[in-house]
N, C-alpha and C positions, 0 to 999 in steps of 0.2 A: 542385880536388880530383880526386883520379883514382881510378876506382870499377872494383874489377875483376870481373869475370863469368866463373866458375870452375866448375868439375865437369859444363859441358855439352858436348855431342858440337855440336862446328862443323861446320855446312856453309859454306863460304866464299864461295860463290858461283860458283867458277874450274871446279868438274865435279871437282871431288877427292871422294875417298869419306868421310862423315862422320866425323869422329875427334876423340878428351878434345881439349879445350884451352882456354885461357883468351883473356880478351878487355880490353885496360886502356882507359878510354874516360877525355879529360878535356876539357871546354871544348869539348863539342859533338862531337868528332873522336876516330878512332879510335888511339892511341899505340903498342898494342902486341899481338900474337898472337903464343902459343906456348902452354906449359908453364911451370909451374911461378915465375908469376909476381906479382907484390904490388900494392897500391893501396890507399889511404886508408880503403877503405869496399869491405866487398864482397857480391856477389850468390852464394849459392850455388843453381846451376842442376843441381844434381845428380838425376836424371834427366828435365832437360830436354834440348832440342837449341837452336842458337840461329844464325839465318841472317841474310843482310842482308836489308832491308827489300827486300819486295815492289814491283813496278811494272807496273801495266796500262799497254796502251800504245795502248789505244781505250775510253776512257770516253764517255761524253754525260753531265754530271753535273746541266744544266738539265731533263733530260727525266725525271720519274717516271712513267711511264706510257705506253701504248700507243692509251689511249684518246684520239679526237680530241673527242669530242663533251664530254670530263670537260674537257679543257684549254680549251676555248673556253669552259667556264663559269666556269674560275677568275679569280680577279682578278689583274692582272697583276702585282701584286707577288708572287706566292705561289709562281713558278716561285722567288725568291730563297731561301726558308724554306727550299723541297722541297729546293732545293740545297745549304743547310746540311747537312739532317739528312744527306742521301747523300753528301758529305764525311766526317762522322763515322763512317757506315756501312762505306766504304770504308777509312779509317784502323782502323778496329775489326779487320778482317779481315787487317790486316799488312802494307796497302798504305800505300807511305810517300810513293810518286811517282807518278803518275798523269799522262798525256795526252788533255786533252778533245779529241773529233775534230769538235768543233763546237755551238756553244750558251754555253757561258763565256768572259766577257771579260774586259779587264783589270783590271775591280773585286774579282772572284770571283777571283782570282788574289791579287790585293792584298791582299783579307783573311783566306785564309791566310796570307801571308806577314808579315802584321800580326799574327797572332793573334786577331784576331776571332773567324774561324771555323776551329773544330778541322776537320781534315783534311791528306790530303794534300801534298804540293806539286803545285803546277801547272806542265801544259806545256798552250799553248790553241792550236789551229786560229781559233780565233773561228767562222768561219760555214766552210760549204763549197760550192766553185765549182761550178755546173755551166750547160748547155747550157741555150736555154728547152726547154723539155717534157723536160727530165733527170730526174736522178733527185731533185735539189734543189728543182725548180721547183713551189713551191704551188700553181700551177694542176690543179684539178681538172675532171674530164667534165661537170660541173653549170655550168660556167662560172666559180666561187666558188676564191676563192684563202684556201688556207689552209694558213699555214705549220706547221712542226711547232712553233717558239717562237716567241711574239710579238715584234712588230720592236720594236727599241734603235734610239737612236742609235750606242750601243756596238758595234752587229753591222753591219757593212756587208751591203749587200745578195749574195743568192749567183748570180743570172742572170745569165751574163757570154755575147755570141757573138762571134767573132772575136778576133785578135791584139792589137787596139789593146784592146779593153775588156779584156780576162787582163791587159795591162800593168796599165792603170788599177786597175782591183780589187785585184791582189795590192800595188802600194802602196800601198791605201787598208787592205786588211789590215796591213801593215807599221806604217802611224801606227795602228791598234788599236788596238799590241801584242802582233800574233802570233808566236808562237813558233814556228809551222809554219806551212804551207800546204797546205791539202786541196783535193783536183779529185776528181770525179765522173766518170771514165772509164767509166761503164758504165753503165746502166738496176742497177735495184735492186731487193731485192723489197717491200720496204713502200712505196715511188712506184706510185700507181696510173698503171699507163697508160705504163710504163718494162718493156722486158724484161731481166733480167738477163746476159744471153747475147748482148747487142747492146752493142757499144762507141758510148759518147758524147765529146765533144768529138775534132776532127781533132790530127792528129798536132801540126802548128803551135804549136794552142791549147796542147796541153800543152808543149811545149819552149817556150812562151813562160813558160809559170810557173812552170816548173823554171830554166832564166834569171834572170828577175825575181826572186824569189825568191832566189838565190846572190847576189845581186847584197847583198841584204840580209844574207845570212850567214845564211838560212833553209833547212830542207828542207821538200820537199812528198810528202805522203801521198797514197794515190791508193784512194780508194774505186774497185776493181778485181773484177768478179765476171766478167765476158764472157772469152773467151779472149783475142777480139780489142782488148778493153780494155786488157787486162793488159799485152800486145804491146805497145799503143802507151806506155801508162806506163812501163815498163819502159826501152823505148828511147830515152823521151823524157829519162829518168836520174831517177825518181822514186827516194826513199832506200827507202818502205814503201809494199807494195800491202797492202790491207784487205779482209780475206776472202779472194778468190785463189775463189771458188767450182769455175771451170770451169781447169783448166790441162791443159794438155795437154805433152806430154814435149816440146816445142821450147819453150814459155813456161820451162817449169822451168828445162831448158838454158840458158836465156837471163837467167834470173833468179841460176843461180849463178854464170854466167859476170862479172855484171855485181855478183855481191855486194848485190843487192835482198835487204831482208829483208820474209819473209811475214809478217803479223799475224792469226793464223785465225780468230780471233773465233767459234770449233764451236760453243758457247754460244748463239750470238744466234738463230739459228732454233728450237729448243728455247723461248728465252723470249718469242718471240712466241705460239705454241703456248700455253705457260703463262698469259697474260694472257688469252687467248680462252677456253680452259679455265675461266678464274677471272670471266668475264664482262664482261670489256675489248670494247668495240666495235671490233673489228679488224676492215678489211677482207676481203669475201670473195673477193679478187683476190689480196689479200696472200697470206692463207692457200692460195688454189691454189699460190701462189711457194713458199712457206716448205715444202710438200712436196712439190714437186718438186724442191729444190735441195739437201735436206736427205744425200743420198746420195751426191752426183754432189760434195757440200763435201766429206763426210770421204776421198770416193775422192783427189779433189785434193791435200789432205792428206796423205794417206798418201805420197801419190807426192811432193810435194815432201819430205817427211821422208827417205824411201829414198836420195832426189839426193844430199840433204846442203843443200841450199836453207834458210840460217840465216832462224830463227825469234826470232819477242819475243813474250811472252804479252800478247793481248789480249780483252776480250768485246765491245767495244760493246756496253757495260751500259745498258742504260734498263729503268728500274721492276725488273723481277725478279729482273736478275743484282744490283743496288747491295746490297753486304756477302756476296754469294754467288759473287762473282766468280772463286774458290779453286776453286770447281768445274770450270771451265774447265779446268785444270790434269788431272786424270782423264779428260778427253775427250782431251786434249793423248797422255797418255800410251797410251790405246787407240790415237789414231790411228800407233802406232808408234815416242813416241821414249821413251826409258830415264825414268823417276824423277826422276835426276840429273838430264839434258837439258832436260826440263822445269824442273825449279829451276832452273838456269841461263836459260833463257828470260826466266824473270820476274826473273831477277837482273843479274847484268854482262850477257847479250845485249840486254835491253832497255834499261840503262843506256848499253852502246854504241851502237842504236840514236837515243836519246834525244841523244846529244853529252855524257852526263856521268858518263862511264866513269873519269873522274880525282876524279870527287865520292860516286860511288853504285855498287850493283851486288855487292861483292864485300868481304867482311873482312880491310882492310888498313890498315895502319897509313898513315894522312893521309887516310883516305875519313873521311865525315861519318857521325857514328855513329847509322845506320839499322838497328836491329835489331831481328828477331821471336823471341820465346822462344815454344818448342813443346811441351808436352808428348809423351814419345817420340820415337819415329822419323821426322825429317824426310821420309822417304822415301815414306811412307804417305800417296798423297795421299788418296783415298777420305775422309779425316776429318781433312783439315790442316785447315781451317776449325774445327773443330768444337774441336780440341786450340791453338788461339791463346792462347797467356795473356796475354804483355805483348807489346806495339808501344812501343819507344823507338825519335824522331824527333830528330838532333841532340843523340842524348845525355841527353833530356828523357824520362821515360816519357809517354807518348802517351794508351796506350788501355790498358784491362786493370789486372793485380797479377803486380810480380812477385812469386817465390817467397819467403814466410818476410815480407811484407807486410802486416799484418791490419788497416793503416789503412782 
């Protein structure tokens, strides 16, 4: 049956300016865009808008919280639950594809794609690599090791030193089923006892798992905040650095030169803040990080924007951004790019970053029909969250009602 969706202003994905048109969707997939066009059953979206489905491209969807001391009381099945609901949360808010950058494995994957569990689709990191005393490594100053998720069999371990262990690891993420590969090029600001402005792992380590990793038919993501970090990932031919905190105009250079796409994730120091605000046991080490970097990210930002340094919307969401994630997008747009740009970010740039720019991203006839219906003006981000009506996933409505629905 083919169900056509009429009288809304399209945004397509491609960075065209919103304009009427209609939308014919059958059998999961998109048939047809234009004017003035027919289908079996139709949707009138007459003053809605209507874009392709949303995609972050740094979630954490196991972590709800910031607190260390709540998560070693819970039981350990309960990170599974927490990660339903923020699936659903996540899908609520328009996102139709999502990238874990670490904490979900092949099961969590699986049961979306089962339908078990509403959400997203999955793209998984599984765990993320780093040096010992990195930004990954649970060793704490007490002596006591405590990871951010409880260990799986499912999670391979993340402390990897030298070239032969990066080999090993990255095909033991491989047999996972990871989708990506993430390294830890840099000290972080919620690792205690990590500076973010100091590069971790040597040049080597990382062209070993950028390698390994191809080798698979994988890219790797590079939790990147140091300058010197960024440098080495960058070089090393990582696809995405994470964050990008400190860059300086020769990383930028180097980043456009090389087609690296940034992931700014402007959000995630804010929602650390927010949790400590709220009465999250965050550290007091964090929190000196989280304001000191908080200035020196948007300046980075801005100045990769100015380059031309391509972007994909992401927050590494834990606890406070899950279903608020659309906020990100108004930070996106202060730090300097258009409205549009940003919708693109989180559309076809992020799908091209993802590898499924021939399946997602953009309103065209053979993508898979991912679409968010809006009330008004796509363009307004300040309150696109808030204006979400319906999220259809493959053609399925998802989340929401659409218009003229009173079921």
């Amino acid at each position: 049956m083919r169900t056509l969706y009429h009288g809304a202003r399209i945004f397509d994905g491609t960075g065209a300016a919103p304009g009427a048109g209609d939308v014919v969707v059958e059998d999961g997939r998109i048939i047809a865009v234009g004017t003035g066009l027919d289908g079996d059953t139709g949707v009138d979206l007459t003053g809605h808008a209507l874009l392709p489905g949303l995609i972050d491209c740094h979630v954490h969807v196991m972590v709800s919280e910031y607190d260390v001391l709540r998560q070693l009381e819970a039981p350990h099945s309960l990170q599974y639950y927490s990660a339903a609901r923020n699936l659903g949360l996540l899908l609520d808010c328009g996102l139709t594809t999502v990238r874990d950058a670490a904490g979900a494995d092949l099961g969590t994957r699986r049961a979306v794609d089962l339908g078990l569990v509403r959400g997203p689709r999955l793209r998984i990191a599984v765990t993320m690599l780093s040096q010992t005393g990195g930004h990954a490594d649970p060793w704490l100053p007490s002596g006591h090791c405590v990871p951010v998720l409880p260990g799986s069999p499912a999670l391979p371990g993340g402390v990897v030193d030298g070239v032969d262990q990066m080999r090993t690891r990255v095909r033991e993420l491989v047999r996972a089923g990871a989708d990506w590969v993430k390294v830890a090029a840099s000290g972080g600001v919620m690792s205690p006892g990590t500076d973010p402005r100091r590069p971790q792992f040597s040049p080597e380590e990382l062209r070993t798992a950028v390698t390994e990793a191809s080798v698979a038919g994988l890219g790797v993501m590079a939790h990147a905040q140091a300058t010197a970090g960024v440098r080495n990932a960058v070089l090393a031919g990582v696809r995405s650095v994470e964050h990008g905190i400190y860059l300086d105009d020769d990383v930028v250079s180097m980043m456009l030169d090389r087609g690296t796409v940034l992931v700014p994730t402007l959000i995630a120091p804010y929602s650390v803040l927010h949790a400590a605000q709220n009465g999250a046991a965050v550290g007091e080490s964090a929190l000196l990080k989280v304001r000191e970097v908080i200035e020196a990210h948007r300046d980075s930002f801005r100045r990769a924007v100015a380059a031309g340094v391509p972007v994909a919307m992401g927050t590494d969401a834990i606890g406070y951004p899950h279903g608020r994630n659309l906020e990100e997008l108004a930070l996106m747009r202060d730090g300097g790019m258009s409205p549009a740009e940003v919708l693109v970010s989180a559309t076809s740039a992020a799908a091209s970053l993802l590898g499924l720019r021939d399946e997602l991203g953009t309103l065209e006839p053979g993508k898979r029909a991912d679409l968010v219906v809006v009330r008004g003006d796509p363009l307004e981000l300040d309150t696109l969250r808030e204006r979400v009506r319906a999220v259809v996933k493959d053609g399925v409505l998802a989340a929401g009602r659409l218009p003229g629905d009173e079921a």
